[in-house]
PyMOL CGO cylinders between C-alpha atoms (Angstrom):
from pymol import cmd
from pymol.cgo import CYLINDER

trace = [
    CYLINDER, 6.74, 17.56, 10.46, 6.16, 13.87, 10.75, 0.3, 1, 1, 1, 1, 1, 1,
    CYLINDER, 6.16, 13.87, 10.75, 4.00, 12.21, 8.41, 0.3, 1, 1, 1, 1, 1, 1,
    CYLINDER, 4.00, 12.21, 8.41, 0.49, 10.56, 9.42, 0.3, 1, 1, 1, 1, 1, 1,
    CYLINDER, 0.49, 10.56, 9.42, 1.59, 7.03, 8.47, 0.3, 1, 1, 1, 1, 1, 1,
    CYLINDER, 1.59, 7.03, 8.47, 2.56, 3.74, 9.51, 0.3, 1, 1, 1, 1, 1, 1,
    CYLINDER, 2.56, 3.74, 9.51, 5.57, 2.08, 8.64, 0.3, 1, 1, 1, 1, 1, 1,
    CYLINDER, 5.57, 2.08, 8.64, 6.13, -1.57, 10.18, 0.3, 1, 1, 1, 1, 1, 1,
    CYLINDER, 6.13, -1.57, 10.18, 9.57, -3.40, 10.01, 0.3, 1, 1, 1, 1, 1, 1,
    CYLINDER, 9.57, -3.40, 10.01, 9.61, -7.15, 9.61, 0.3, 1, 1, 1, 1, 1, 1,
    CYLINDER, 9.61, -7.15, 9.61, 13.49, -8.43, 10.54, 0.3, 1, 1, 1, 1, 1, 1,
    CYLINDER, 13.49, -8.43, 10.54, 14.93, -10.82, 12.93, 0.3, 1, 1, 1, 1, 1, 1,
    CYLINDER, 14.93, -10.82, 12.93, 18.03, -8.63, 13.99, 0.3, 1, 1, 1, 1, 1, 1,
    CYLINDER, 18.03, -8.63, 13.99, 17.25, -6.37, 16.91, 0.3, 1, 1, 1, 1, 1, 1,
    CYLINDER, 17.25, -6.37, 16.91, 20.07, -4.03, 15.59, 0.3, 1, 1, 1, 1, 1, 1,
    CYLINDER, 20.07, -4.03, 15.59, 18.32, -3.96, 11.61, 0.3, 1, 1, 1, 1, 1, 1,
    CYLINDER, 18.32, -3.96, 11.61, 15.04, -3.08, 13.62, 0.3, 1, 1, 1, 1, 1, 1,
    CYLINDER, 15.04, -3.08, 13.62, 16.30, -0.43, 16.21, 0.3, 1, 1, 1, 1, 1, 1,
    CYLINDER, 16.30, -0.43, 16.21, 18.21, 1.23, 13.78, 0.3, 1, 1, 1, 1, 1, 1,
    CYLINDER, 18.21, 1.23, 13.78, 15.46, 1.18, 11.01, 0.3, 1, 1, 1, 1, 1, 1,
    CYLINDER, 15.46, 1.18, 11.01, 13.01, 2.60, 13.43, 0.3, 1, 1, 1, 1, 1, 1,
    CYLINDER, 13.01, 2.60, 13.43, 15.47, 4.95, 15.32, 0.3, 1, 1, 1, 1, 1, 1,
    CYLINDER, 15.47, 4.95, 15.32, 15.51, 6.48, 11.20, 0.3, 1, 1, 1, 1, 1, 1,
    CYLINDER, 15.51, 6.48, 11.20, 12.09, 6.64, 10.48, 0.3, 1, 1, 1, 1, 1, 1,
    CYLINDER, 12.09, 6.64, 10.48, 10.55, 7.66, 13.88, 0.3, 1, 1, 1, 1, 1, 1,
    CYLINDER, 10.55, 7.66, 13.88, 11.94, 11.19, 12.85, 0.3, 1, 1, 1, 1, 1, 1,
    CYLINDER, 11.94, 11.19, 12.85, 9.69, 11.38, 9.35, 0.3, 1, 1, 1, 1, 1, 1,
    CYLINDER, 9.69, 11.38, 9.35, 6.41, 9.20, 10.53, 0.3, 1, 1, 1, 1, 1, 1,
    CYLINDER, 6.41, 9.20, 10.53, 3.64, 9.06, 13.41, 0.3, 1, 1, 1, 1, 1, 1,
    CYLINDER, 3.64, 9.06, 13.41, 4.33, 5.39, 13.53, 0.3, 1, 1, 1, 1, 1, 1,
    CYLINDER, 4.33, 5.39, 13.53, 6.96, 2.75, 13.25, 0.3, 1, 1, 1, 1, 1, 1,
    CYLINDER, 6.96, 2.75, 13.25, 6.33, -0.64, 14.35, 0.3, 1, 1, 1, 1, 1, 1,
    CYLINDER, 6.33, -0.64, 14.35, 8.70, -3.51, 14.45, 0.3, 1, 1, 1, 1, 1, 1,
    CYLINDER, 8.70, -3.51, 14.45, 8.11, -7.47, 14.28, 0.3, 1, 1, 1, 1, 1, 1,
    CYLINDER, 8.11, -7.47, 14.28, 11.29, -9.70, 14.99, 0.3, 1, 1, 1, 1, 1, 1,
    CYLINDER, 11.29, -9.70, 14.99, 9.47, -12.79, 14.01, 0.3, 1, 1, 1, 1, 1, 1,
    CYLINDER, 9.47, -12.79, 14.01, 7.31, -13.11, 10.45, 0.3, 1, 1, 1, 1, 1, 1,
    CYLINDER, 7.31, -13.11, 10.45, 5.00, -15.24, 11.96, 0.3, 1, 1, 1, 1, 1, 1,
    CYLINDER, 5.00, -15.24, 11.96, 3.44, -12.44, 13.74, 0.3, 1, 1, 1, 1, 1, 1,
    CYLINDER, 3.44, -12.44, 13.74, 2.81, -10.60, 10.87, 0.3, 1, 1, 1, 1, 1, 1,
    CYLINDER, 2.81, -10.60, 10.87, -1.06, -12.03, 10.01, 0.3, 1, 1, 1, 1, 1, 1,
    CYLINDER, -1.06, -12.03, 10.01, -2.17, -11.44, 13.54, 0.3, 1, 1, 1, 1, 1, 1,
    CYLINDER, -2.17, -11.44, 13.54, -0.60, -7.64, 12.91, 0.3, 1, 1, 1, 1, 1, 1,
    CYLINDER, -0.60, -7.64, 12.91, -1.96, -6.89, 9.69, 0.3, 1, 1, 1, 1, 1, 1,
    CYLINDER, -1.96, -6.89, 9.69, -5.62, -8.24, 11.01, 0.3, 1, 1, 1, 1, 1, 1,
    CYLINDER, -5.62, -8.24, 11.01, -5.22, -5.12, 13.34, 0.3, 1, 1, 1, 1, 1, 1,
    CYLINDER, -5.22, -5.12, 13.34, -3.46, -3.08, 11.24, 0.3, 1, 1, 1, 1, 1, 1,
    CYLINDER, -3.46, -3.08, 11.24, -2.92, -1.63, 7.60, 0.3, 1, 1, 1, 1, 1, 1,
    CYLINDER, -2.92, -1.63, 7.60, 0.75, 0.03, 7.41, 0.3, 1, 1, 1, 1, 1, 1,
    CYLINDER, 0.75, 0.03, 7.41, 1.44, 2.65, 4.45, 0.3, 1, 1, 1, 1, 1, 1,
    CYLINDER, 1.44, 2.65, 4.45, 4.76, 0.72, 3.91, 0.3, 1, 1, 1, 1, 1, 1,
    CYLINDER, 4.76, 0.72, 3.91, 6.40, -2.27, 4.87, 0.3, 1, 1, 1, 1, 1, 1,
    CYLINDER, 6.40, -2.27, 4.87, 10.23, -3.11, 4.99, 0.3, 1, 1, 1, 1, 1, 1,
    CYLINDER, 10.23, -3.11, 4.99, 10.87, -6.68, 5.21, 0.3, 1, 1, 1, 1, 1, 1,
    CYLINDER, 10.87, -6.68, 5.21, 13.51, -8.69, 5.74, 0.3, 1, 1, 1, 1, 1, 1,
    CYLINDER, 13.51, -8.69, 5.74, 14.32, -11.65, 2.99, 0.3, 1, 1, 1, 1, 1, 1,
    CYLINDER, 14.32, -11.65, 2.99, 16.15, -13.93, 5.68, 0.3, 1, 1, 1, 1, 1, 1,
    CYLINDER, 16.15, -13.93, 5.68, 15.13, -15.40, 8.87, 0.3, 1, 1, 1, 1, 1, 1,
    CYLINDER, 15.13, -15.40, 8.87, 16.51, -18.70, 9.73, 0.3, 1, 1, 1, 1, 1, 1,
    CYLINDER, 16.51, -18.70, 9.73, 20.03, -18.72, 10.54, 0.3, 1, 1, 1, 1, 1, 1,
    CYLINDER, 20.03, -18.72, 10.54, 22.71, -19.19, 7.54, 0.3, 1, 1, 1, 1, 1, 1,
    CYLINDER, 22.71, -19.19, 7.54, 19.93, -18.94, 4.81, 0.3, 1, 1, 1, 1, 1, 1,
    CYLINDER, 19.93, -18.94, 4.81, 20.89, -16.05, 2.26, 0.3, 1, 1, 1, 1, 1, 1,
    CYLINDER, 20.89, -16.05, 2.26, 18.80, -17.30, -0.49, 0.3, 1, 1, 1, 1, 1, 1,
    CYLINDER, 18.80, -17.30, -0.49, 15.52, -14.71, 0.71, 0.3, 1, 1, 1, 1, 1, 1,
    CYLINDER, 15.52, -14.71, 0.71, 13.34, -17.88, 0.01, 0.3, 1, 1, 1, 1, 1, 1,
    CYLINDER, 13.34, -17.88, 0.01, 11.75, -16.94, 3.17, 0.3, 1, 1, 1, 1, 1, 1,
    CYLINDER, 11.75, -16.94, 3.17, 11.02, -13.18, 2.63, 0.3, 1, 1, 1, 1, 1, 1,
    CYLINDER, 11.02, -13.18, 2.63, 9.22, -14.66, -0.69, 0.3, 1, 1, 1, 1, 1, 1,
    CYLINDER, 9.22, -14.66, -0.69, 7.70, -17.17, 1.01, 0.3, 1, 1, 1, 1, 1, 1,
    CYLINDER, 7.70, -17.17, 1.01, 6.31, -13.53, 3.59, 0.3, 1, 1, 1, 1, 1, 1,
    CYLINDER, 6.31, -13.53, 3.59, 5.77, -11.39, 0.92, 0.3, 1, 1, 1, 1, 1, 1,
    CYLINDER, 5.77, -11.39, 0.92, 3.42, -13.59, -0.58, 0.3, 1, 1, 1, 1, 1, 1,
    CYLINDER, 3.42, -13.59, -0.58, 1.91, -14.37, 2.80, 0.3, 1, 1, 1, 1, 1, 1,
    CYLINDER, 1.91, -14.37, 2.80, 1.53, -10.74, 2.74, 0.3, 1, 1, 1, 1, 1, 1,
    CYLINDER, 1.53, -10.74, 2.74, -0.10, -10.12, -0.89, 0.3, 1, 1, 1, 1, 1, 1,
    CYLINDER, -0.10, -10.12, -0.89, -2.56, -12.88, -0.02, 0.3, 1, 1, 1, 1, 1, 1,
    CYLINDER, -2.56, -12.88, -0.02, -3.39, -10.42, 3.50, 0.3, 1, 1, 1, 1, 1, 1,
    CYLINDER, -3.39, -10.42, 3.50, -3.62, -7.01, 2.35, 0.3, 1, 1, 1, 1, 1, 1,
    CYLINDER, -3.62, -7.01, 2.35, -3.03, -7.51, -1.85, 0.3, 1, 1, 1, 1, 1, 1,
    CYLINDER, -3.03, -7.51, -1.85, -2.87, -3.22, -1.81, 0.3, 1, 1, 1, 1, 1, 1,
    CYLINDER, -2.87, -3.22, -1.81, 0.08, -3.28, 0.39, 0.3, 1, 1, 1, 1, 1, 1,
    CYLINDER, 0.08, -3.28, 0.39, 2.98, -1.57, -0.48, 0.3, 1, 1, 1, 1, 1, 1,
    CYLINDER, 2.98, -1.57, -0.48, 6.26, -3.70, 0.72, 0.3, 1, 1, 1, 1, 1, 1,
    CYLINDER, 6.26, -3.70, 0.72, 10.24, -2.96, 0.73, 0.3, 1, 1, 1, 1, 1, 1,
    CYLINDER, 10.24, -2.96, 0.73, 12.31, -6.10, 0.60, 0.3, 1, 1, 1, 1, 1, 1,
    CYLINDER, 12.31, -6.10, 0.60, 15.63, -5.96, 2.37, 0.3, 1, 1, 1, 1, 1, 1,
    CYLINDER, 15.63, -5.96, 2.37, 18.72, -8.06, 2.25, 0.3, 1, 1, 1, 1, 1, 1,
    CYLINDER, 18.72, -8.06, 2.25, 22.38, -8.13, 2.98, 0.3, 1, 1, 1, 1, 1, 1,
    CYLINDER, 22.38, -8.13, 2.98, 22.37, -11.00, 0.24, 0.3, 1, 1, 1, 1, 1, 1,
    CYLINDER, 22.37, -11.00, 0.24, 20.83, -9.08, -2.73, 0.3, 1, 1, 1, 1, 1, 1,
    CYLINDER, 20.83, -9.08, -2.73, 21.19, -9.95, -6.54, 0.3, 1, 1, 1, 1, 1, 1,
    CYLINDER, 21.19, -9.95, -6.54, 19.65, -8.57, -9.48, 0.3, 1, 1, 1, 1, 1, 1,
    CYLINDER, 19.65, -8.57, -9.48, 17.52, -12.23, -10.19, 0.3, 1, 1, 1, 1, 1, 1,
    CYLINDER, 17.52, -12.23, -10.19, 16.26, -12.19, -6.90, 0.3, 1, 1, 1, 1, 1, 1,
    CYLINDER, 16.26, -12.19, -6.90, 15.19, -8.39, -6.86, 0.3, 1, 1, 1, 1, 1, 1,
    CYLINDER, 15.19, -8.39, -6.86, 13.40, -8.96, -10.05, 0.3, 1, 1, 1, 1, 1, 1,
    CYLINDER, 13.40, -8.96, -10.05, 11.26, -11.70, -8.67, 0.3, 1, 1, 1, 1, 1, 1,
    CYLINDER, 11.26, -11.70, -8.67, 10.66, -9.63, -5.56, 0.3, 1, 1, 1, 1, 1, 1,
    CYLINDER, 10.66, -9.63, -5.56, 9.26, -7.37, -7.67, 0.3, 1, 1, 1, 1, 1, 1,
    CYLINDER, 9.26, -7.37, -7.67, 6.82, -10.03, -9.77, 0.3, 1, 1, 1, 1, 1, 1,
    CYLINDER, 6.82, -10.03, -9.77, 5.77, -11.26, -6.39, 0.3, 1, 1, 1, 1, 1, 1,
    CYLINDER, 5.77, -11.26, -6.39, 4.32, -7.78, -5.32, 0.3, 1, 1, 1, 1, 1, 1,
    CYLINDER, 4.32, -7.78, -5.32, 7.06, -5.58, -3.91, 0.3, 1, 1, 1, 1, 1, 1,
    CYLINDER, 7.06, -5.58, -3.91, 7.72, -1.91, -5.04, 0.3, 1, 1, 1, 1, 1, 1,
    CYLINDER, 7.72, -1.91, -5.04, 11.38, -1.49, -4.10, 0.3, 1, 1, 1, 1, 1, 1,
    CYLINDER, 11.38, -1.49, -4.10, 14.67, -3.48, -3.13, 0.3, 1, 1, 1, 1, 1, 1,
    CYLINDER, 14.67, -3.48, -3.13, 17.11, -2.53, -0.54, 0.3, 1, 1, 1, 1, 1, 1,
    CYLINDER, 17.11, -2.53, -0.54, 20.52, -4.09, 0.21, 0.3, 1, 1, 1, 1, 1, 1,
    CYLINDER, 20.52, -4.09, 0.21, 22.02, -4.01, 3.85, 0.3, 1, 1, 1, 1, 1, 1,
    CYLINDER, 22.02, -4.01, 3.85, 23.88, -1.97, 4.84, 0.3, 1, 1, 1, 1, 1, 1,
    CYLINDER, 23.88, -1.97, 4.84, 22.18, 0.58, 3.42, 0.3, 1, 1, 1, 1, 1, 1,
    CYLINDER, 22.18, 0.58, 3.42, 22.61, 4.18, 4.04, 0.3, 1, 1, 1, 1, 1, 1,
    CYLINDER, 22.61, 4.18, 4.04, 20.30, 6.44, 6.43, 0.3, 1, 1, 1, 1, 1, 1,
    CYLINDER, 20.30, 6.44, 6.43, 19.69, 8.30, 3.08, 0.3, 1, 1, 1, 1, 1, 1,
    CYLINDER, 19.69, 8.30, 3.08, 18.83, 5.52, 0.80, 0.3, 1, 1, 1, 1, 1, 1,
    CYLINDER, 18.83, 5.52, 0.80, 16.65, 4.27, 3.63, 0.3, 1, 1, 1, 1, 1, 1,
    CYLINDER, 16.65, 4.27, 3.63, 14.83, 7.27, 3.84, 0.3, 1, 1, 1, 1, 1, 1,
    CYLINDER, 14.83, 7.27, 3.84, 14.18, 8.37, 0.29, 0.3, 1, 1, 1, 1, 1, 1,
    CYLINDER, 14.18, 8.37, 0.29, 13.22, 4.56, -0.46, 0.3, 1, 1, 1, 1, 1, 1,
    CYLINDER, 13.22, 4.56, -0.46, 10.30, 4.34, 2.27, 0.3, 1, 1, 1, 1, 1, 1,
    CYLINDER, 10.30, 4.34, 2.27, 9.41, 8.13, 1.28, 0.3, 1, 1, 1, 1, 1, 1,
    CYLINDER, 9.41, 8.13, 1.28, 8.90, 7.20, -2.14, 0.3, 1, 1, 1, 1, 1, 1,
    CYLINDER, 8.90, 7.20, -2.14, 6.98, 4.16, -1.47, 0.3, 1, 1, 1, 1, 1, 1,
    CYLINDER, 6.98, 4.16, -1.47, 4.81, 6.04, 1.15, 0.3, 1, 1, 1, 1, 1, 1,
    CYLINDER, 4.81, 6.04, 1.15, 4.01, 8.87, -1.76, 0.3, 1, 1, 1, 1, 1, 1,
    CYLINDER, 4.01, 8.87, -1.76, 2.76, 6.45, -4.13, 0.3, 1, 1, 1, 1, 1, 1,
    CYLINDER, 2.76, 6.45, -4.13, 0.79, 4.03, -1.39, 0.3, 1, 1, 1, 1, 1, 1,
    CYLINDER, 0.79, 4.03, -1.39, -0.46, 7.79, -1.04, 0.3, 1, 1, 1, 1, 1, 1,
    CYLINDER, -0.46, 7.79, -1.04, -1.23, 8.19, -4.79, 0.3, 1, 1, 1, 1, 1, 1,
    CYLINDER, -1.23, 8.19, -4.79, -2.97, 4.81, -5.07, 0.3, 1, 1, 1, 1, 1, 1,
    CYLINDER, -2.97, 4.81, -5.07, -5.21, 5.14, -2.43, 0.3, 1, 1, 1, 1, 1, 1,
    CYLINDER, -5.21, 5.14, -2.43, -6.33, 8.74, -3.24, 0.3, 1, 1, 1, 1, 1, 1,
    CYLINDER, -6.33, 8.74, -3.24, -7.11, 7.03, -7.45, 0.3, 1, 1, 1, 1, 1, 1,
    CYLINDER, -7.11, 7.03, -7.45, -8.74, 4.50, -5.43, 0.3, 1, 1, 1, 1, 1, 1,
    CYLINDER, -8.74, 4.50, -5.43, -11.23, 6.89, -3.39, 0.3, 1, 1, 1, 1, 1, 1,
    CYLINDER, -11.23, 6.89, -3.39, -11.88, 8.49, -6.86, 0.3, 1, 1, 1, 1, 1, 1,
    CYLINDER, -11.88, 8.49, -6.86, -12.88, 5.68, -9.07, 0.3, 1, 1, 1, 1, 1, 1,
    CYLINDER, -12.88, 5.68, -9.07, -15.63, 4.84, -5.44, 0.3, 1, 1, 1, 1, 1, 1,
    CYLINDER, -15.63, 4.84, -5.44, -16.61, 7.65, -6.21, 0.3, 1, 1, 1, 1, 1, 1,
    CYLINDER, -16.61, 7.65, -6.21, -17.04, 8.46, -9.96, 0.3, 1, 1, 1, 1, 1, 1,
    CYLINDER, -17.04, 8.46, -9.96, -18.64, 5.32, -9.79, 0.3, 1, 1, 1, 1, 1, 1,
    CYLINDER, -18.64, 5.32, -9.79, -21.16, 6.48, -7.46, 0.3, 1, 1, 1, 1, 1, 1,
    CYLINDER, -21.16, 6.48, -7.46, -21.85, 9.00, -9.43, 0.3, 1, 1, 1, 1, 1, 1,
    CYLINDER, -21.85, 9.00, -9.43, -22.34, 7.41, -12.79, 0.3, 1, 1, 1, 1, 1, 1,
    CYLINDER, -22.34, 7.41, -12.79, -24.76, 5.61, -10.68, 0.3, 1, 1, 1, 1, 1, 1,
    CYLINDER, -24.76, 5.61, -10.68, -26.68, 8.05, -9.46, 0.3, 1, 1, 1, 1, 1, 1,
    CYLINDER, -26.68, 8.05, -9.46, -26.46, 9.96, -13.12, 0.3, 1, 1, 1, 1, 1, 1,
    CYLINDER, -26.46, 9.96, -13.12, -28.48, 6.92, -14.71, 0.3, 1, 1, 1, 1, 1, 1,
    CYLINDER, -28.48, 6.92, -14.71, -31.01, 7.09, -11.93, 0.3, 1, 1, 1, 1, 1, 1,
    CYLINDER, -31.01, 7.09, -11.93, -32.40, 9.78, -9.79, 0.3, 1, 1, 1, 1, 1, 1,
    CYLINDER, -32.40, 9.78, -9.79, -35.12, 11.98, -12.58, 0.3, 1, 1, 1, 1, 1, 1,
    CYLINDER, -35.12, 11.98, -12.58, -37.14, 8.39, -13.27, 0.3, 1, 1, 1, 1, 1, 1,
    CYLINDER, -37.14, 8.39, -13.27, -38.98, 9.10, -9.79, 0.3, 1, 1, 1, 1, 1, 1,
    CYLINDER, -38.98, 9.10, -9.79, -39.85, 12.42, -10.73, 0.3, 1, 1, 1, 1, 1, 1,
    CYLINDER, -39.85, 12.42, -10.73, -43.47, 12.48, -10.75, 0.3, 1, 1, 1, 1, 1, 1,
    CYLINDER, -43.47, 12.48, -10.75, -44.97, 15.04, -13.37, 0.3, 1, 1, 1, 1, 1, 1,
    CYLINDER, -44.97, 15.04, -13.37, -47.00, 14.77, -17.11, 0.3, 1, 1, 1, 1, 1, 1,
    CYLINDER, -47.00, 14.77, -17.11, -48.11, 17.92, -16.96, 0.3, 1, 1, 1, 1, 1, 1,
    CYLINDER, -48.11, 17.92, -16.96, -47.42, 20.05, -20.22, 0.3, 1, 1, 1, 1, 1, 1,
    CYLINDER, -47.42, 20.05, -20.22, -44.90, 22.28, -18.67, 0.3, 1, 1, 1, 1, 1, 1,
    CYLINDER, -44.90, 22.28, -18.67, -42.88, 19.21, -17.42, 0.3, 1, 1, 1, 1, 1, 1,
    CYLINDER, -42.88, 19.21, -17.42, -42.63, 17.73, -20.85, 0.3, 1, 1, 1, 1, 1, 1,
    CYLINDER, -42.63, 17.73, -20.85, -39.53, 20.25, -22.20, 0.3, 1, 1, 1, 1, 1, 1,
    CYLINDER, -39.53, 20.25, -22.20, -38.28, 19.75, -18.67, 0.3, 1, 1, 1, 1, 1, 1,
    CYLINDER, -38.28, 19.75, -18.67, -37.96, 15.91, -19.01, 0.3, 1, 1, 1, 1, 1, 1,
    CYLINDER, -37.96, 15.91, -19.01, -36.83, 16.11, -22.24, 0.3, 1, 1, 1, 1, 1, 1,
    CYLINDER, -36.83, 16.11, -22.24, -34.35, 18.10, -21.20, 0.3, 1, 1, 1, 1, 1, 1,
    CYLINDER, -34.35, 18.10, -21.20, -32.51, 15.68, -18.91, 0.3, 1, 1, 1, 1, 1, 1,
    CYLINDER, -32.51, 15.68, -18.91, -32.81, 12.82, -20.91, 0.3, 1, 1, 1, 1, 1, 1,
    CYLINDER, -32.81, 12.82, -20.91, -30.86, 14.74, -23.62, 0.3, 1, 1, 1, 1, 1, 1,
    CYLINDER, -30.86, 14.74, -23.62, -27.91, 16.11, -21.19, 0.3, 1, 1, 1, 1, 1, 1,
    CYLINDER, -27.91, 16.11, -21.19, -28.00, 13.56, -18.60, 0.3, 1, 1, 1, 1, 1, 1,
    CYLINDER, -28.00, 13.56, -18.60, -25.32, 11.08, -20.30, 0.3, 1, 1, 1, 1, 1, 1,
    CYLINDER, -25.32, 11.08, -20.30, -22.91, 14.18, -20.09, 0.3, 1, 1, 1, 1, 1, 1,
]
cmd.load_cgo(trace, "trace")
């Protein structure tokens, strides 16, 4: 059963993208691909993917991923909460590690292997899952620890019998 989410693949090779979405098509509702980086502020105005896998080279002969940096920040600056897979056939541990200062969750080399592929976007999807379902919790026990300090102060009511009442909530409402 395919999961409600959206992937989107940022890569300049046709074969990277066709491949990477021929893959994931199978285990999500959506799987969109962008051959050019520049196109990906006009997409993410539109759209909010659970997981992006992009591509750390763009210009011809560059294999330094100064470029998929130079996105991923693009991207952090976008949608900060995003949740984005760099991928490179030119992958070292120095430049993984500042992938991950910059904001990404995981590394992939090229080629990789249908496998690795799937179990890296699954496990990025699960916790861009996890965060957004702490997220909707903290709205909301905030919304409730505001409503808990406010709510009984409109009560209207000095009558004898709601004295013990009052007193009541004021001495259980912190809890």
């Amino acid at each position: 059963m395919k999961k409600k989410a959206t992937i989107l693949i940022i890569d300049d090779d046709p074969d990277v993208l066709y491949t990477a979405k021929a893959i994931l098509r199978r285990q999500y509702e959506t799987v969109d691909t962008i051959d050019n980086p520049k196109k990906v502020a006009k997409y993410l105005e539109k759209q909010s993917p659970d997981v992006i896998l992009l591509d750390m080279n763009f210009k011809i002969g560059a294999t330094n991923g100064q470029e998929g940096l130079f996105w991923l920040r693009e991207i952090m600056i976008l949608q900060p909460e995003a949740h984005v897979v760099m991928n490179t056939a030119y992958g070292d541990i120095s430049l993984a590690v500042e992938c991950m200062k910059e904001g990404a969750i995981d590394f992939l080399v090229k080629p990789w292997e249908k496998e690795k592929l799937i179990s890296t976007i699954a496990a990025v999807y699960e916790l861009s899952q996890s965060k957004k379902k702490v997220n909707r919790l903290e709205n909301t026990q905030k919304t409730l620890s505001a409503d808990l300090g406010s709510g009984y102060e409109t009560m209207i009511g000095n009558s004898a019998a709601m004295k013990p009442v009052l007193e009541a909530i004021k001495k259980v409402a912190k809890t």
